[in-house]
C-alpha positions in Angstrom: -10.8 -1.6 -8.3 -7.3 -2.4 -6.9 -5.4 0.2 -5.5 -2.1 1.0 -7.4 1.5 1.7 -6.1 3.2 2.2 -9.5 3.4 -0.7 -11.7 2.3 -2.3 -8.2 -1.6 -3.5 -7.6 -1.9 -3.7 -3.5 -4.7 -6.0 -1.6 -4.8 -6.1 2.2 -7.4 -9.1 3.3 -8.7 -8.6 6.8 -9.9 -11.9 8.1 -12.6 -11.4 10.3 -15.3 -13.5 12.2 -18.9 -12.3 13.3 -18.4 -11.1 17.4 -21.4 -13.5 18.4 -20.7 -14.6 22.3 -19.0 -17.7 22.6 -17.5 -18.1 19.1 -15.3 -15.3 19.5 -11.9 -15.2 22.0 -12.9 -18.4 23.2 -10.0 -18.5 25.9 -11.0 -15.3 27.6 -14.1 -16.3 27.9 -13.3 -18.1 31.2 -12.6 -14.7 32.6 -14.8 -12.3 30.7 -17.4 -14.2 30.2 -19.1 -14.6 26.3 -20.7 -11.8 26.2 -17.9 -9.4 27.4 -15.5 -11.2 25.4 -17.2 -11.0 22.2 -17.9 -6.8 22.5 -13.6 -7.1 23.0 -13.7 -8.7 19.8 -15.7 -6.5 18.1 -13.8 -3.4 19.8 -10.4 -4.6 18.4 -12.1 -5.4 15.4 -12.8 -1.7 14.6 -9.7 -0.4 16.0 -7.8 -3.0 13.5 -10.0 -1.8 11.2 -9.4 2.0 11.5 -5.5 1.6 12.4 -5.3 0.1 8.5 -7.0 2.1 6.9 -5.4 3.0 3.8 -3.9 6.6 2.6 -5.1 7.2 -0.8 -4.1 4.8 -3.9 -2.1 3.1 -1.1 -3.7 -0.5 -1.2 -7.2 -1.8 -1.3 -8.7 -3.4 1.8 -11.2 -6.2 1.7 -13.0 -8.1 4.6 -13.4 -11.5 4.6 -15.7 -12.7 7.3 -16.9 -16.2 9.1 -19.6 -17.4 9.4 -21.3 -17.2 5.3 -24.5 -16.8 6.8 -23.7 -13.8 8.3 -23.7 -11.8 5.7 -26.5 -9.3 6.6 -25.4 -8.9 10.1 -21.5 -8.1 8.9 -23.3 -5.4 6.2 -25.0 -3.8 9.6 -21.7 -3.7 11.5 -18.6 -2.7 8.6 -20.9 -0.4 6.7 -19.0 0.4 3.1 -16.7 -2.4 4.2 -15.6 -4.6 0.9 -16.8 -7.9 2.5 -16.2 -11.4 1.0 -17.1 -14.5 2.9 -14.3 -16.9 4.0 -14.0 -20.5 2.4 -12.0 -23.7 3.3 -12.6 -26.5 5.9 -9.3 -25.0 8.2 -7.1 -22.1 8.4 -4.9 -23.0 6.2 -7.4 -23.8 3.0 -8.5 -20.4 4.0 -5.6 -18.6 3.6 -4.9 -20.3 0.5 -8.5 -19.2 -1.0 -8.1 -15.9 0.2 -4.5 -15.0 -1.9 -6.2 -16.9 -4.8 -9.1 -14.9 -5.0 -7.1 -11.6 -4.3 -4.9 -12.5 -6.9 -7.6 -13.1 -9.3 -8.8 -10.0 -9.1 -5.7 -8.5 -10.4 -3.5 -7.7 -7.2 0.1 -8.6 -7.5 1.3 -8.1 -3.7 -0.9 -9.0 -1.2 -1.1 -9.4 2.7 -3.8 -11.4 5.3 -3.8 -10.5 8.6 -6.4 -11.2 11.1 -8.1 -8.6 14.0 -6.2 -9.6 17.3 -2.9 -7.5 17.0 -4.4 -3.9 18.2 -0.7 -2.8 17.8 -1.1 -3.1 14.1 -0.7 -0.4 11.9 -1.2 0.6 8.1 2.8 1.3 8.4 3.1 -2.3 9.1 0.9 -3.2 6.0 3.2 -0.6 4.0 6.3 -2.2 5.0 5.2 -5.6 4.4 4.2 -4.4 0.7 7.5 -2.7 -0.2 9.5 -5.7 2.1 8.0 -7.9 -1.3 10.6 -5.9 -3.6 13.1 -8.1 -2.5 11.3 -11.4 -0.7 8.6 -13.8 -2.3 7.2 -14.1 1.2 6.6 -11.9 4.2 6.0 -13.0 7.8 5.0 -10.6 10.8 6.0 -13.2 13.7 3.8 -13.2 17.2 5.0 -13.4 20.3 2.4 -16.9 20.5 4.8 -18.5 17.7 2.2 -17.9 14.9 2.4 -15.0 12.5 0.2 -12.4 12.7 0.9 -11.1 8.6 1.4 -13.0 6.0 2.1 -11.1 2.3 3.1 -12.3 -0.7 4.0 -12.2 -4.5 1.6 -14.3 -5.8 0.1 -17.7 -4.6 1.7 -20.5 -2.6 -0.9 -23.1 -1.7 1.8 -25.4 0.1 3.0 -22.9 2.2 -0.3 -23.5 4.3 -0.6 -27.0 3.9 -0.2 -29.2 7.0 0.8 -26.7 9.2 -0.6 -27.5 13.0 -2.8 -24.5 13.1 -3.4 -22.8 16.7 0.1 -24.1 18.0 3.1 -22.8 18.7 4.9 -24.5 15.7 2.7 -22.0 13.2 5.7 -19.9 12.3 8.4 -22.4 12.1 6.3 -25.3 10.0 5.7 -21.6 7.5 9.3 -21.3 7.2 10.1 -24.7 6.7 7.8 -24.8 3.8 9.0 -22.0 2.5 12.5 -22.7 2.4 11.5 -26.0 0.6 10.0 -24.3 -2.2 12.8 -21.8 -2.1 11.2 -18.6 -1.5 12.9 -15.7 0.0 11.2 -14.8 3.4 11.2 -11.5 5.2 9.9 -10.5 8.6 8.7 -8.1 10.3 8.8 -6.8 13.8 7.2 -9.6 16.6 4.0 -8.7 17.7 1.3 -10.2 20.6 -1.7 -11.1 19.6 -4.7 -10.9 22.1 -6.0 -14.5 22.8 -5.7 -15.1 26.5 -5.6 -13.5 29.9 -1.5 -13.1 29.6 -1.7 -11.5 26.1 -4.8 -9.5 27.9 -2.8 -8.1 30.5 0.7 -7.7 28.3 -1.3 -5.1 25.9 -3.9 -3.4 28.4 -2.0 0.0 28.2 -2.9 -0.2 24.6 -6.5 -1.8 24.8 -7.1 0.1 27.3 -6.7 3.1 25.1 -9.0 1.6 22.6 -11.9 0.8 25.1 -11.9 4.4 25.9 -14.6 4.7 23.8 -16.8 2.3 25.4 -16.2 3.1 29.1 -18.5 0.5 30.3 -16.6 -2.4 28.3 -13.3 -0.7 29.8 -14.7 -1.1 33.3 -16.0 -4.7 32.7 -13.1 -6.2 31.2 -10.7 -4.3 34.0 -12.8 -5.6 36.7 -12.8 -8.6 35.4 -8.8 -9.2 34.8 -8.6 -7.4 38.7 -11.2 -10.2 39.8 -8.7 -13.0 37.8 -5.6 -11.8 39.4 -7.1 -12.1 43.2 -7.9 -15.7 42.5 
């Protein structure tokens, strides 16, 4: 069922991947190692996960994860989580998928972000909902020059076509198409993502916080940035 707000129908799409070691936060890897890396992921993953939780009738939240196959380790992991599998050849066609299926279900506003912004919050997901009263297309920018939300009125398959995915041109190529098909764009406030060592070390007050609950991740991944700064 899809939550109402109104006359409004809300979706939130989390995109999510499975935390196995070295497919996860590739480029901290070097530093953390797979296996350390990947139990980040998973740890921001939650915390994401938690920090958008919806308020009752707000917005519905669905998951959908990478790889397909696995399905029965993802049901393990986001117990009672609305999971769908993820489905295009690149980021883009996946994105694209994700707003049509959404749509289909009946939502008429709805937002994709992914699981690396731990400053995130279900007022950001808010905003961006009520920012589509007057904009076709919302954009939370990050600091990388990617976006780390994306929300909108219904679908635009061309606003993720041939866009050079994983680069710094993310955010300006979105606009560009955009203002082609003559959409009204709003933004949010910028945000970092967590990808490398720099983004690592930016938001460790806040990570830091999280991995509170997992002291012995906390004291790996400290170690481990200490370790990378003496080099």
């Amino acid at each position: 069922m899809v939550r109402e707000r109104g006359d409004v129908h809300c979706t939130l799409v989390v995109f999510v991947k499975h935390p196995t070691p070295g497919a996860v936060k590739t480029r901290l890897v070097p530093v953390l190692g797979a296996e350390t890396a990947a139990r980040l992921y998973r740890a921001l993953v939650e915390h994401v996960l938690e920090a958008t939780s919806p308020a009752r009738g707000e917005y519905e939240r669905l998951v959908f994860f990478d790889p397909q196959q696995a399905i029965a380790a993802m049901r393990r992991w986001l117990v009672g989580a609305q999971l769908r599998h993820q489905a295009g050849e690149d980021l883009g066609a996946r994105l694209a998928d994700a707003f049509a299926r959404a749509f289909a279900r009946g939502a008429t506003r709805v937002a994709v972000i992914g699981s690396d912004t731990p400053s995130l919050t279900r007022a950001d997901v808010v905003r961006a909902f009520a920012a589509l009263d007057a904009a076709d297309v919302v954009l939370g920018p990050a600091e990388d020059g990617g976006y780390y939300l994306v929300a909108l009125r219904a679908p635009q398959p061309s606003l993720f076509e041939a866009i050079a995915w994983s680069t710094q041109r993310v955010l300006a190529q979105t606009l560009e198409r955009a203002q082609s098909a003559r959409l009204r764009v709003a933004r949010l406030g910028a945000r970092r993502d967590v990808d490398t060592v720099e983004d690592l070390r930016a938001e460790w007050p806040g990570v830091e916080l999280i991995l509170r609950r997992t002291p012995g991740l906390r004291e790996a991944v400290a170690r481990a940035l200490s370790e990378a700064s003496d080099c």
